[in-house]
C-alpha positions in Angstrom: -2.6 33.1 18.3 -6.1 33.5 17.6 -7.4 32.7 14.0 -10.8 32.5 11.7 -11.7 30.1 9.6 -13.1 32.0 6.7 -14.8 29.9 4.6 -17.9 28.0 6.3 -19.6 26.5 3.7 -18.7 22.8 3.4 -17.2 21.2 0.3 -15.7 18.0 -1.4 -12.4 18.0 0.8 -13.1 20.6 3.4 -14.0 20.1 6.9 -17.6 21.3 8.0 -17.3 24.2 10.5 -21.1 24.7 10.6 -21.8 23.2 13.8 -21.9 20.0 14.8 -18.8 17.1 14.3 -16.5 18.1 12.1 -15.4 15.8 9.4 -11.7 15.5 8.6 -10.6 14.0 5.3 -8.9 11.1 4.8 -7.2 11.2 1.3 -5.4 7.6 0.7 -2.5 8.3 -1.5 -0.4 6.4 -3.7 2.9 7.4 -4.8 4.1 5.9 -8.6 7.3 5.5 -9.9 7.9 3.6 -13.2 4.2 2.7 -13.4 4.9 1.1 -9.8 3.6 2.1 -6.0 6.2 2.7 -4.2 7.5 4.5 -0.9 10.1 6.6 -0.6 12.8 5.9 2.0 13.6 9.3 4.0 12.5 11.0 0.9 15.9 9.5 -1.0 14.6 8.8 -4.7 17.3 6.1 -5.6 15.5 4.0 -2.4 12.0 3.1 -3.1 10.1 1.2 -1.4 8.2 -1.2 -4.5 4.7 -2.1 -3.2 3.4 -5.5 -5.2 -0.1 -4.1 -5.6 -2.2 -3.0 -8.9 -2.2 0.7 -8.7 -6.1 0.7 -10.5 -6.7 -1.9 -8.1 -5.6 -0.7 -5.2 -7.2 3.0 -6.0 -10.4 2.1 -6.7 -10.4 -0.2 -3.6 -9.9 3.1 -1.6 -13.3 4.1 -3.3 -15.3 0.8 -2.3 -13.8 1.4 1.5 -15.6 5.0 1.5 -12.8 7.5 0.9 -14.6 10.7 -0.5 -10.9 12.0 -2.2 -7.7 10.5 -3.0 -3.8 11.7 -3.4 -1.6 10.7 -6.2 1.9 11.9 -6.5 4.0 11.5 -9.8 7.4 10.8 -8.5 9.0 10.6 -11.6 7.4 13.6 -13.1 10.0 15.5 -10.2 12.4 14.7 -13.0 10.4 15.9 -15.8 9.2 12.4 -16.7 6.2 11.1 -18.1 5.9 7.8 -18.2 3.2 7.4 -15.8 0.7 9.4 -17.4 -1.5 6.7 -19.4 -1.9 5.0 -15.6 -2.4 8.4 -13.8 -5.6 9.2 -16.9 -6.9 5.3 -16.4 -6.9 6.0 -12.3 -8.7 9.3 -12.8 -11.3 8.0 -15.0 -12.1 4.5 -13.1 -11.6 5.1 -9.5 -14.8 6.9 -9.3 -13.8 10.0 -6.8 -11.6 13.0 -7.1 -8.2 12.8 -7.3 -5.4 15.3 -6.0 -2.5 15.1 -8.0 1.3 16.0 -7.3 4.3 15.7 -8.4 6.5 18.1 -10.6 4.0 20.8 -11.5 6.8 23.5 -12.3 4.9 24.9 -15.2 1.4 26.3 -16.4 0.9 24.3 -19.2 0.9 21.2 -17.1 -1.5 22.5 -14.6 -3.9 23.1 -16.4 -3.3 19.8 -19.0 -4.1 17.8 -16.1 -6.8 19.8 -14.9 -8.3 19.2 -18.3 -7.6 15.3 -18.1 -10.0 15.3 -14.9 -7.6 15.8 -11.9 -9.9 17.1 -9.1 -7.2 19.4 -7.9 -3.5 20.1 -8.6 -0.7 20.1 -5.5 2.2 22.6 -6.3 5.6 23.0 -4.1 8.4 24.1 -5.6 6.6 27.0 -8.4 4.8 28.8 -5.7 8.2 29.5 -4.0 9.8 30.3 -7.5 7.2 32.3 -9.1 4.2 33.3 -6.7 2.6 35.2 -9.1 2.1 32.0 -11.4 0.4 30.5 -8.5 -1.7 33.1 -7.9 -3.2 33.2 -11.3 -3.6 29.7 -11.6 -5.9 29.5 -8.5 -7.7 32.6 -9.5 -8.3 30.7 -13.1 -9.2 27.6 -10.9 -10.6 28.6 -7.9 -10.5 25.4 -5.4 -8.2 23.3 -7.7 -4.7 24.4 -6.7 -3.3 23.3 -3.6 -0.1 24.6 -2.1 2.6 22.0 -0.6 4.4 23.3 2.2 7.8 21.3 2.7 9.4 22.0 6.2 12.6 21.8 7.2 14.3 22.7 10.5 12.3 25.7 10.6 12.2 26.7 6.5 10.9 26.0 3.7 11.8 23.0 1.1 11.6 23.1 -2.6 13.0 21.0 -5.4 11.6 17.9 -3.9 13.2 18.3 -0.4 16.4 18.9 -1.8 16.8 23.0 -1.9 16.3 25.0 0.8 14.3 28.4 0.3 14.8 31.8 1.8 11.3 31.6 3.4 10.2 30.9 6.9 6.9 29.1 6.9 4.9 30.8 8.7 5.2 34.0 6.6 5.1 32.1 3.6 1.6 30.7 4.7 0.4 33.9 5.4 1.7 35.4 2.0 -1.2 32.9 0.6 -4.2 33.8 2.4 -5.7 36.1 -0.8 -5.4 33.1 -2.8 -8.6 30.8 -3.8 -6.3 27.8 -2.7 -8.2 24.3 -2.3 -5.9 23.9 0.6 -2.4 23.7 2.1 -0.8 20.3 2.4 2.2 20.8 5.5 4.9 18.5 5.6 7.0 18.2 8.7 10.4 16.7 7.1 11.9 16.4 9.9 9.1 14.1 11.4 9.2 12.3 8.0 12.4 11.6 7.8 12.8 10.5 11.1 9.8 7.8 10.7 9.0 8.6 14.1 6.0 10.3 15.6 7.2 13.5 16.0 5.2 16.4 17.5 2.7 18.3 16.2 4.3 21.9 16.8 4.8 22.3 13.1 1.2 21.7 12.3 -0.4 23.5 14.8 1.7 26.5 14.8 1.2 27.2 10.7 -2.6 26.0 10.7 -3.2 29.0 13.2 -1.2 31.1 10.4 -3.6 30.4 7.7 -7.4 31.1 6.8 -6.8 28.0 4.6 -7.8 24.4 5.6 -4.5 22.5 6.6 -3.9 19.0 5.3 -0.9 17.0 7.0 1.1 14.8 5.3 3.4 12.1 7.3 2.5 12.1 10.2 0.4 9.0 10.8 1.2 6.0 11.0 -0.9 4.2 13.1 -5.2 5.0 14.0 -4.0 7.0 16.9 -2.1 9.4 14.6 -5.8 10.4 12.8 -7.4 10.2 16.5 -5.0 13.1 17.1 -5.1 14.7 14.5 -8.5 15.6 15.4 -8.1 17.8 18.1 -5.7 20.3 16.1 -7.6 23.4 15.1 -7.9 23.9 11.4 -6.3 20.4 10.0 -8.9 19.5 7.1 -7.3 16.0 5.9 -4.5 14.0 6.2 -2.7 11.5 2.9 -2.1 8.3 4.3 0.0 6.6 1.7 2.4 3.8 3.3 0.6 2.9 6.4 -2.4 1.7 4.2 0.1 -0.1 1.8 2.1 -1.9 4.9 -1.3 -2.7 6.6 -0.7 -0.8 9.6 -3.6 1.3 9.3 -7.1 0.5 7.9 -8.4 2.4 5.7 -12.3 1.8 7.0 -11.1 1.9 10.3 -9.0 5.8 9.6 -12.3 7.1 7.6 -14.6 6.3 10.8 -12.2 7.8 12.9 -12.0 11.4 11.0 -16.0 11.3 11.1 -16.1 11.2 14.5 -16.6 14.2 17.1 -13.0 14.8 18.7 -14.5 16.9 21.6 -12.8 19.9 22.6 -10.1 20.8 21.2 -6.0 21.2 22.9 -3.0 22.7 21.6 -0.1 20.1 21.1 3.5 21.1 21.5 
């Protein structure tokens, strides 16, 4: 199917279509849970992975290796938590880049709370699916902070943290977005997740060509050869790479250098 990117002017976060290589963002991403990094198993909450790293630390290291944005997601702030939110203002403040935060935004007031506490740009999942309209004014009051995550399941949508299925097919529910001043749409392939395998990237590809917004994948690499891929799918602005970097299987230097570089033509994957 053929598709436009709309907007061509190039911003924090946004691959360049002006000519020329594009650049696609790498946001390292950390995931906290009881003021800890952690790593969820197959998305189970009750089996973290605990990562022995300082969470400061280890964020503003992903500043001094050249990473333009980074990802944080509030685990416990699913469950309407928040204990992690003197760390989450002390990681905004110091790391010294913007910072995309997720993680139980199920309400206005909290959007825009941590929009006022300095968070570059808000992710929200389960809200859009529940009350579009809410979305929609919060990204008409913040044009380019409000990001929508799109959980996919065996062909639908997720919400509630992976744990409900909605009534909506993803592709429509993509396109049900395009009016929206969204920052972006982060796509999640559960199954792929889940599955700590490769995968494919049908899911990606086919909903990037459903959407005027950039793309942003989430779990799908785990090695440099994942972002070397990821390259040559049309419309894929940025990919979080949260436990690779922790476990050392990727570099985050090494990923950065490789989203820089000119992927060539581009190819459809199935």
């Amino acid at each position: 199917m053929a598709f436009m990117l709309c907007r061509v002017r190039a911003e924090p976060g946004r691959a360049s279509q002006t000519g020329g290589a594009s650049v696609m963002i790498i946001y390292p991403t950390l995931e906290l849970m009881n003021g800890k990094c952690v790593s969820l198993t197959r998305g189970r909450l009750d089996e973290p992975v605990i990562w022995h790293v300082d969470p400061v630390a280890t964020a503003r290291g992903f500043a001094t290796a050249g990473a333009s944005w980074m990802h944080l997601t509030d685990i416990d702030a699913l469950s309407g938590e928040d204990g992690n939110d003197e760390l989450i203002e002390e990681i905004i403040r110091s790391v010294g880049i913007p910072v995309q935060l997720g993680g139980g935004f199920r309400a206005r007031e909290r959007v825009t709370k941590w929009i006022d506490r300095g968070a570059g740009r808000i992710v929200i999942g389960t809200m859009a699916a529940h009350d579009p309209e809410l979305l929609r004014e919060l990204a008409r009051r913040h044009p380019d902070q409000i990001v929508l995550a799109v959980d996919v399941h065996k062909g639908w949508v997720m919400t509630e943290g992976w744990k409900s299925r909605s009534a909506f097919e993803p592709e429509a529910y993509v396109k049900a977005f395009d009016d929206v001043p969204l920052a972006g749409i982060i796509v999640t392939d559960i199954d792929a997740d889940i599955e700590d395998s490769d995968g494919s990237l049908g899911v990606l590809t086919g909903l990037a060509a459903q959407t005027r917004h950039p793309v942003i994948a989430r779990g799908t690499v785990r090695c440099a050869d994942d972002v070397a891929r990821l390259k040559y799918v049309p419309n894929i602005a940025g990919t979080l790479i949260g436990r690779a970097l922790l476990s050392r299987d990727v570099d985050l230097s090494e990923a950065l250098a490789l989203a820089a570089a000119d992927p060539g033509p581009t190819a459809a994957f199935r």
